[in-house]
ROKEPA-252973 format. One record per residue: x, y, z of N, C-alpha, C in turn. Coordinates in steps of 0.1 Angstrom, whole numbers, padded with zeros to 4 digits, always signed. Atoms other than C-alpha are relative to their C-alpha. Layout:
XYZXYZXYZ ...
END
This chain:
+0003-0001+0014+0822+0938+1211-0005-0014-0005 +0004+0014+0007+0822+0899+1205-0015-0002+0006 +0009+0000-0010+0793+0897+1230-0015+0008-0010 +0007-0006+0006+0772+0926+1212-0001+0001-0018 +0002+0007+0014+0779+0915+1176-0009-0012+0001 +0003+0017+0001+0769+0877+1183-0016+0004+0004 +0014-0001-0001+0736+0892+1200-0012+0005-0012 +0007-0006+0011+0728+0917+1168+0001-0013-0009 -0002+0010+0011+0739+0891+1139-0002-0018+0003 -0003+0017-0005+0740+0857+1155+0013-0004+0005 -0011+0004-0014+0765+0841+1179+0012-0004-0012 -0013-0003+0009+0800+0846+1164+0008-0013+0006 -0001+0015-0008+0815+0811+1164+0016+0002+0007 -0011-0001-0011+0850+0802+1185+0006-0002-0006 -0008-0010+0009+0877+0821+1171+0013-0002+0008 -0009-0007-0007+0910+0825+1182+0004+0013-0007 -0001-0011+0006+0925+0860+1178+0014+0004+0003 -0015-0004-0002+0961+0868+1176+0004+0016-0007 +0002-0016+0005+0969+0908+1174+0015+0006+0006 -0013-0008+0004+1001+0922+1162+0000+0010-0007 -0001-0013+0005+1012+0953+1155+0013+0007+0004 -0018-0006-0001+1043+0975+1150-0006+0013+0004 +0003-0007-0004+1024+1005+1162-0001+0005+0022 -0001-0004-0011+1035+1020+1195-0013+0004+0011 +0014+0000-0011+1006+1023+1227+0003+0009+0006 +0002-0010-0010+0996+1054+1243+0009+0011-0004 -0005-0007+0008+1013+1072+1220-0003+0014-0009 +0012-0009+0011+0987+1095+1201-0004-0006-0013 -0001+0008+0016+0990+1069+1171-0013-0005-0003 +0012+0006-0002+0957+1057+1172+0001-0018-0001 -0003+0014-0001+0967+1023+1181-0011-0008+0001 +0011+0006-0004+0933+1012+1201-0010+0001-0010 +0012-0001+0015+0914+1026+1169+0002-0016-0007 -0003+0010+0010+0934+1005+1147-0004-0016+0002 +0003+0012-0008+0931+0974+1171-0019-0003+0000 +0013-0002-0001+0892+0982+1176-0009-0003-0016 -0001-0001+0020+0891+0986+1130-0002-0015+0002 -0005+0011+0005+0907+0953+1129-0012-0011+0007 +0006+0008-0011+0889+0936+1158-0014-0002-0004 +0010-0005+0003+0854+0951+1145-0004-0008-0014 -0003+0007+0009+0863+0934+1113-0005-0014-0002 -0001+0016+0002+0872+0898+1117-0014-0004+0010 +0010+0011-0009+0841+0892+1142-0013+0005-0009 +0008+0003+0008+0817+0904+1117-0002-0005-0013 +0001+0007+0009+0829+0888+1088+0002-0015+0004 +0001+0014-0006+0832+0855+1110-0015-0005+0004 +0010+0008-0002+0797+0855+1119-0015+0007-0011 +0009+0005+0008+0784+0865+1084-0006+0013-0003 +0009-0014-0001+0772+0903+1090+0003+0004-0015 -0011-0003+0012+0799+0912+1062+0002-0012-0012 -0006+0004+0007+0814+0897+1032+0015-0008+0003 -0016+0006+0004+0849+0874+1024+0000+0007-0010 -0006-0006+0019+0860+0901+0998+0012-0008-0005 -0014+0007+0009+0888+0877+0989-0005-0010-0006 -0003+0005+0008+0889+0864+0958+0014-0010+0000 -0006+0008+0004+0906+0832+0950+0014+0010-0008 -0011-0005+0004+0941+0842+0941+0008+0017+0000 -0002-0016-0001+0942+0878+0951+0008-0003+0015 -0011-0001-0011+0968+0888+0977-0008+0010+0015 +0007-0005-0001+0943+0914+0992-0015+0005+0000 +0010-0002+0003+0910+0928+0994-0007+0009+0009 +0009-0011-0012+0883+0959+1009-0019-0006-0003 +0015+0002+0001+0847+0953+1017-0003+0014-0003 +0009-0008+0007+0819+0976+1001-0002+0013+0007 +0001-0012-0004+0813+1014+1011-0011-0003+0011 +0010-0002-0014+0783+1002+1032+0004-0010+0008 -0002+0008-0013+0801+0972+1049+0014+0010+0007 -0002-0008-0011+0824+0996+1060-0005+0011+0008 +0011-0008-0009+0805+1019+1070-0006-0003+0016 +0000+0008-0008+0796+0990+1092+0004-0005+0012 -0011+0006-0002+0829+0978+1101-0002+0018+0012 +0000-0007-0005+0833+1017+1112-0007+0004+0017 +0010-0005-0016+0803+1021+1138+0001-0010+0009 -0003+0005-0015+0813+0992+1159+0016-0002+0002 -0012-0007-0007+0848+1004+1159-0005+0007+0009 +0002-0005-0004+0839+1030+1168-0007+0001+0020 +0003+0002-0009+0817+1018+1199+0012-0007+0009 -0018+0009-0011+0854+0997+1207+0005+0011+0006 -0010-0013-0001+0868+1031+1210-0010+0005+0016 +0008-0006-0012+0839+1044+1236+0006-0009+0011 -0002+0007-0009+0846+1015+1254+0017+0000+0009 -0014-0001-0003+0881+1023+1255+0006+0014+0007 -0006-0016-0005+0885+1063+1258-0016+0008+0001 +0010-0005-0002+0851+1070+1269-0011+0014-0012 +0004-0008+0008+0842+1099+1245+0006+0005-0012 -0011-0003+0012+0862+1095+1213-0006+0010-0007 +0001-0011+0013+0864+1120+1182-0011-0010-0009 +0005+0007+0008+0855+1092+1163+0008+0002-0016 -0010-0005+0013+0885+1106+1139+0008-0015-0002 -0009+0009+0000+0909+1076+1146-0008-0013-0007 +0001+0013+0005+0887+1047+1139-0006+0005-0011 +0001-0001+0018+0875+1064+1108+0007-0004-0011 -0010-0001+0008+0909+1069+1094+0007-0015-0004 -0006+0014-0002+0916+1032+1103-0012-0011-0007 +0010+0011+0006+0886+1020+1083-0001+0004-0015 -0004-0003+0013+0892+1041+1054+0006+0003-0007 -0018-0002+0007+0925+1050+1050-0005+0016-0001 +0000-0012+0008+0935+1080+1030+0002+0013+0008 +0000-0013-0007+0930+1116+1045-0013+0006+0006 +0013-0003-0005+0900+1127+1064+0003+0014+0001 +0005-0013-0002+0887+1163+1071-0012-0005+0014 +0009+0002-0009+0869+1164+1105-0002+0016+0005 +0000-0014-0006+0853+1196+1116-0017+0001+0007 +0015-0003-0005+0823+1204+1143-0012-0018+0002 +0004+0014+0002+0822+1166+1146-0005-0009-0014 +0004+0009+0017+0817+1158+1107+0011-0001-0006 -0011+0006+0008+0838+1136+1090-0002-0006-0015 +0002+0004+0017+0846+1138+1054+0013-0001-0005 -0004+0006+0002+0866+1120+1037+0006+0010-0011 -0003-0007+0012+0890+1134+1009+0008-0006-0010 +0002+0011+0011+0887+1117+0977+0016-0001-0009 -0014+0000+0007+0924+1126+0962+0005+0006+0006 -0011-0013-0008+0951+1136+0984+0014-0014-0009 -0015+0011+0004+0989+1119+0974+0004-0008+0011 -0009+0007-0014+1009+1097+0997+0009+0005+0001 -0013-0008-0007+1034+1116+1019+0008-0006+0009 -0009+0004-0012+1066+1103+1029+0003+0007+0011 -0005-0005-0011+1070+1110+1067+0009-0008+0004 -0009+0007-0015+1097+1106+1096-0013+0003+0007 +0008+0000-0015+1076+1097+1126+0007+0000+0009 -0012-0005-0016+1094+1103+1160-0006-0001+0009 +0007-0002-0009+1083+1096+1190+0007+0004+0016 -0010-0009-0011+1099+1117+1222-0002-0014+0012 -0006+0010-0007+1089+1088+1243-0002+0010+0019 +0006-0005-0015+1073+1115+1271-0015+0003+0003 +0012+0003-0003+1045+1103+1286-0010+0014+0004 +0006-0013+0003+1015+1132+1282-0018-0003+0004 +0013+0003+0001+0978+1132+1291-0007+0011-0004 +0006-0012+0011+0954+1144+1265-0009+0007+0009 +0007-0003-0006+0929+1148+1291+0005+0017+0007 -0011-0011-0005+0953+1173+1308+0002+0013-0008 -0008-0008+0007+0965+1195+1280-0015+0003-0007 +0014-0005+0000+0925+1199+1267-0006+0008+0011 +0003-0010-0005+0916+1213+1295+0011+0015+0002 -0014-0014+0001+0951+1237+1298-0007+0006-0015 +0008-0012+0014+0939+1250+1261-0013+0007+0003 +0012-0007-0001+0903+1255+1270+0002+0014+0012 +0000-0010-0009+0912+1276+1300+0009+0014-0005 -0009-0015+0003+0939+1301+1283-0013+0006-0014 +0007-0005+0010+0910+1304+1252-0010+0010+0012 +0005-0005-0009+0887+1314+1286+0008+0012+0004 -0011-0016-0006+0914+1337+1299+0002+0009-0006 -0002-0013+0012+0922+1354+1265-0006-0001-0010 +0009+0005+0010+0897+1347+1243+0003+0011-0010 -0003-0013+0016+0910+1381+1219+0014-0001-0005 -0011-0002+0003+0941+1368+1219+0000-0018-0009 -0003+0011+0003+0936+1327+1215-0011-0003-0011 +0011+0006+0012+0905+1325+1191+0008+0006-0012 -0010+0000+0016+0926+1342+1164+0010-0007-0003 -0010+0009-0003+0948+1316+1170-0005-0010-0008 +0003+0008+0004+0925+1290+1166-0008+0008-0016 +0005-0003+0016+0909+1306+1131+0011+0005-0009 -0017+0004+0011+0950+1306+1118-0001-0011-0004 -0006+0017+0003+0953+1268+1126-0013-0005-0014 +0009+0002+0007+0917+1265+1110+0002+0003-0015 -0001-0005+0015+0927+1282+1076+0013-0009-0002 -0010+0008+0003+0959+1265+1077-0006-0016-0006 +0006+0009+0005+0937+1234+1075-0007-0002-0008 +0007-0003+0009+0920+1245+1049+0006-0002-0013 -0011-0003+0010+0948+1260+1028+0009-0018-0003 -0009+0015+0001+0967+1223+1035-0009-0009-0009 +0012+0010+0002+0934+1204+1024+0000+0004-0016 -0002-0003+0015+0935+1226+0989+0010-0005-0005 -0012+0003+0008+0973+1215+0982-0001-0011+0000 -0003+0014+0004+0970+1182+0991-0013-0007-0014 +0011+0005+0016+0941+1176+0962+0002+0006-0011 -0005-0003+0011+0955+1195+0937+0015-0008-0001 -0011+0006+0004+0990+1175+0940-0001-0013-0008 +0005+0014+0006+0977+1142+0925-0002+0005-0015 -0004-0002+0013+0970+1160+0891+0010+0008-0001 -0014-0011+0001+1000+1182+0894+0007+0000+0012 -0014+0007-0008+1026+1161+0907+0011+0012-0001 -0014-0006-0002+1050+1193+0911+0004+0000+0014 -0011+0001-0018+1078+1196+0939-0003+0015-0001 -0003-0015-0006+1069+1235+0944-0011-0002+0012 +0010-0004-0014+1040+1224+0966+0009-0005+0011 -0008+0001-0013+1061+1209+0989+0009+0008+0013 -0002-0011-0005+1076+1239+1001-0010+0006+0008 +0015-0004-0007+1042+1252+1011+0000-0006+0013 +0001+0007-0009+1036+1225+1028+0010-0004+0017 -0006-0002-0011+1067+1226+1051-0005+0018+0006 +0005-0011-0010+1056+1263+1061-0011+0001+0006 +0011+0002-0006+1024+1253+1068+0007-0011+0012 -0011+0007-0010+1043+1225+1090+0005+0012+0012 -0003-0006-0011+1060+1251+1110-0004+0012+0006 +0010-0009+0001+1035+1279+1108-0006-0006+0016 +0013+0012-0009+1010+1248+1131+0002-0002+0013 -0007+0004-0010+1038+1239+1150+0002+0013+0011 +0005-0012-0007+1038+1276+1162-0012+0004+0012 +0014-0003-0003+1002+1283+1167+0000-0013+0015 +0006+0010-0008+1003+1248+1187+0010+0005+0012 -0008-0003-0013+1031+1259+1212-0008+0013+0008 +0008-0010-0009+1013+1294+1219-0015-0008+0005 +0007+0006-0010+0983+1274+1229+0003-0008+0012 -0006+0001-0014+1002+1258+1255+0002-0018-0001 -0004+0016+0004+1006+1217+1238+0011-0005-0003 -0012+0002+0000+1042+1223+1230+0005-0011+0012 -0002+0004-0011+1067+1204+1253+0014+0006-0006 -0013-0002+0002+1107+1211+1251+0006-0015-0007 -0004+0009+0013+1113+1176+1233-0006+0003-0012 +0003-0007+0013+1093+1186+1206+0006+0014-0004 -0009-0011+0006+1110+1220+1205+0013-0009-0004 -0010+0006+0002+1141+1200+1205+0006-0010-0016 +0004+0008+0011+1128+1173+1178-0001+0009-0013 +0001-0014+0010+1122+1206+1154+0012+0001-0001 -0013-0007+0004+1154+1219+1159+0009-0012-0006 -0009+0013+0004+1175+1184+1150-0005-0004-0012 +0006+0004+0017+1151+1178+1116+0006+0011-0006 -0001-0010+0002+1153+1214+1110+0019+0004-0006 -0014+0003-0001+1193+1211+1111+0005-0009-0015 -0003+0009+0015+1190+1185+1079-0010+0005-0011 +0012-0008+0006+1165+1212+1064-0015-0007+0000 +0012+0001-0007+1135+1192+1078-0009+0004+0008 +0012-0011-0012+1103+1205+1089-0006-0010+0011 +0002+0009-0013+1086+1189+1119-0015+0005+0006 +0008-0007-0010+1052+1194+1139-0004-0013+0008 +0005+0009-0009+1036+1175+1166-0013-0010-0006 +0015+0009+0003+1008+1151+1162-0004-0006+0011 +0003+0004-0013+0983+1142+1188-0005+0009+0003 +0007-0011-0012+0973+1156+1221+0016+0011+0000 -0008-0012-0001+1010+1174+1221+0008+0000+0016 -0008+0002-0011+1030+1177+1253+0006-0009+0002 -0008+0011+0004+1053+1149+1242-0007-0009-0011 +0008+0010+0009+1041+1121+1224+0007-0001-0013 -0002+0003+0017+1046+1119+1182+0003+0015-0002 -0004-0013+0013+1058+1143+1155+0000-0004-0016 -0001+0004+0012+1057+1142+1120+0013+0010-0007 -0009-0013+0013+1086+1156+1096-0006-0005-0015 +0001+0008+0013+1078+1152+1061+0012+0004-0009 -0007+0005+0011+1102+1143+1037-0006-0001-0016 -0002-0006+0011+1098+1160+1002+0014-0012-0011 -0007+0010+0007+1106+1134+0971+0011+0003-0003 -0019+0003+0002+1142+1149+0965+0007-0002+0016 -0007+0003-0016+1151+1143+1008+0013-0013-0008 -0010+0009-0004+1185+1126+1002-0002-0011+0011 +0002+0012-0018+1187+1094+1022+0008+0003+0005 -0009-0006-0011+1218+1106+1035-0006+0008+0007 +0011-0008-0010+1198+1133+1051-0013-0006+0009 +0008+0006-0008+1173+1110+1065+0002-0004+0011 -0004+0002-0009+1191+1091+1079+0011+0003+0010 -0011-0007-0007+1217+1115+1094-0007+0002+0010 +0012-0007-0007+1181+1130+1107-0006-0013+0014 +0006+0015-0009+1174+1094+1124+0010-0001+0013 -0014+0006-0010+1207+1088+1140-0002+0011+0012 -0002-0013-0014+1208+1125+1158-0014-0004+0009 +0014-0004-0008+1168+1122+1167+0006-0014+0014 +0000+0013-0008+1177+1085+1181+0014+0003+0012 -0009-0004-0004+1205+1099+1196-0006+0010+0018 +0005-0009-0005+1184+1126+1213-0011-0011+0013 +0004+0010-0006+1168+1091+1230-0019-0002-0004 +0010+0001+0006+1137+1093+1205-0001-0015-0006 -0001+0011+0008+1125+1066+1184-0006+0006-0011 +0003-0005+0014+1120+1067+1145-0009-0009-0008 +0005+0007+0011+1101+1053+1116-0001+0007-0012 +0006-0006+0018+1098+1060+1077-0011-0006+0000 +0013+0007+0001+1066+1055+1072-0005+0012-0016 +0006-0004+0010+1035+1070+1047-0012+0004+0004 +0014-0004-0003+1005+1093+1051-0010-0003-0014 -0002+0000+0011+0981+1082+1029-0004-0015-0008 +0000+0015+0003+0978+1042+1029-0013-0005+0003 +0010+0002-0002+0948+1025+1026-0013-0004+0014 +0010+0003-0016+0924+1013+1056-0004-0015-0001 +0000+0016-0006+0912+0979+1067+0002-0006-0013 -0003+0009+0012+0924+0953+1045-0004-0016+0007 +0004+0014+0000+0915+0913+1045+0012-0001-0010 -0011+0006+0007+0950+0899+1036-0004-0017-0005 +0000+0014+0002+0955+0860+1023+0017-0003+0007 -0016+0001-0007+0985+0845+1040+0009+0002-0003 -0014+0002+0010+1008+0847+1015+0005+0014-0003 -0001-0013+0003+1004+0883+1016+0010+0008+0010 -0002-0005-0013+1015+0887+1052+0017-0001+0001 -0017+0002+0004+1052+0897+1063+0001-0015+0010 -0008+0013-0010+1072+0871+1082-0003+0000+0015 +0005+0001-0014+1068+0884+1114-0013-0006+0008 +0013+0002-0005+1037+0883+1114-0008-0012-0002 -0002+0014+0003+1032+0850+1100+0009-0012+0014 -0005+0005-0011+1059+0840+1126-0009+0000+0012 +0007-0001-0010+1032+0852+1154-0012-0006-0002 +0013+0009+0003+1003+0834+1138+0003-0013+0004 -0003+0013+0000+1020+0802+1138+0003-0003+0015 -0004+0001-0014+1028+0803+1176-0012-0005+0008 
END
């Protein structure tokens, strides 16, 4: 990337690059996106392609709809280089944040969704997507009257989710949330009869489910990530009751947020400690 930036724009001067991240690898998290986002970033605002959107005294800052745009297409190419034939979903999401809609290879962006507290989970059993895409394609071949109505559930389901989450931003009520977990375990359904389930994700279901949390996979599926979401009255007691058993279960956890913005240009003062601590090294 440094190589094929410096030839388009002019030779990107000598940089060091230090790259931290609390995001787990090979995981389904879009790690290599995020890395690729970031990476895609600092070497064309270093040699000038892009803007310094930081203003003097700002803690933060985003470049313009067309420098990301930008920023995007040679992510993107990081990604080729990385997983040979990406979606091209991950480094979007990692350049613009928020919530995307991708369908038939078009990705659109959706202009008001809310931020949703999730548990993330990770079972921590190694899975290849490669693998489990072709296992789907072949039972759709095998039963094609039984698996395409399958896939045009999950598709409405993505539809129906895509309506709630844009009406919740003017009408902050807690009844959508309910919805939202039956769409959750509706998904989580449809995704085991295609054959992406694994028995820790059944497992991971049943142990949220237990503290009245819902749960689906995220990913390729056959181990890997999950999402529960957590509905603004979730007790913290209940959270973290929900943490202890999952970690228990020899998972790992995070509170996290769907929802947060996309590439950012910090100032130092903005950055946590850690990460500060790894710059300075």
């Amino acid at each position: 990337m440094c190589l094929a930036i410096s030839a388009k724009y002019g030779d990107v001067p000598s940089v060091d690059i230090v790259v931290w991240s609390e995001l787990p690898t090979g995981a389904g998290l879009g790690s290599s996106a995020a890395y690729a986002v970031c990476l895609a970033a600092a070497l064309l605002m270093v040699c000038g392609a892009i803007s310094c959107p930081l203003q003097e005294g700002e803690s933060t800052a985003r470049w313009t709809e067309e420098e990301l745009t930008l920023i995007n297409s040679w992510a993107f190419q990081g990604e080729r280089v990385i997983h040979g034939n990406p979606s091209g979903v991950d480094n979007a999401v990692g350049t613009w944040g928020g919530a995307l809609r991708y369908q038939a290879g078009k990705i659109t962006p959706l202009k008001r969704v809310p931020t949703l507290r999730i548990l993330l989970t990770n079972t921590k059993v190694p899975r290849s997507t490669k693998v489990l895409v072709a296992g789907v394609k072949e039972k759709i071949l095998k039963f094609p009257a039984i698996m395409n109505p399958v896939l045009d559930s999950i598709n409405a389901i993505s539809q129906e989710c895509q309506s709630v989450l844009e009406e919740m931003p003017a009408n902050p009520s807690p009844e959508y949330y309910p919805v939202l977990e039956e769409f959750f375990d509706i998904n989580q359904h449809h995704l085991n009869v295609l054959g992406v389930g694994h028995p820790s994700l059944d497992r991971l279901c049943q142990v949220t489910a237990s503290h009245g949390l819902h749960s689906k996979l995220t990913g390729a599926g056959g181990g890997g990530c999950a999402i529960t979401l957590l509905p603004p009255d979730t007790s913290l007691l209940a959270v973290e009751s929900a943490k202890q058993d999952l970690c228990a279960c020899g998972f790992e956890c995070w509170e996290t947020k769907i929802g947060a913005p996309g590439v950012t240009l910090h100032s130092l003062c903005s950055l946590k400690a850690p990460v500060l601590h790894e710059l300075s090294q």
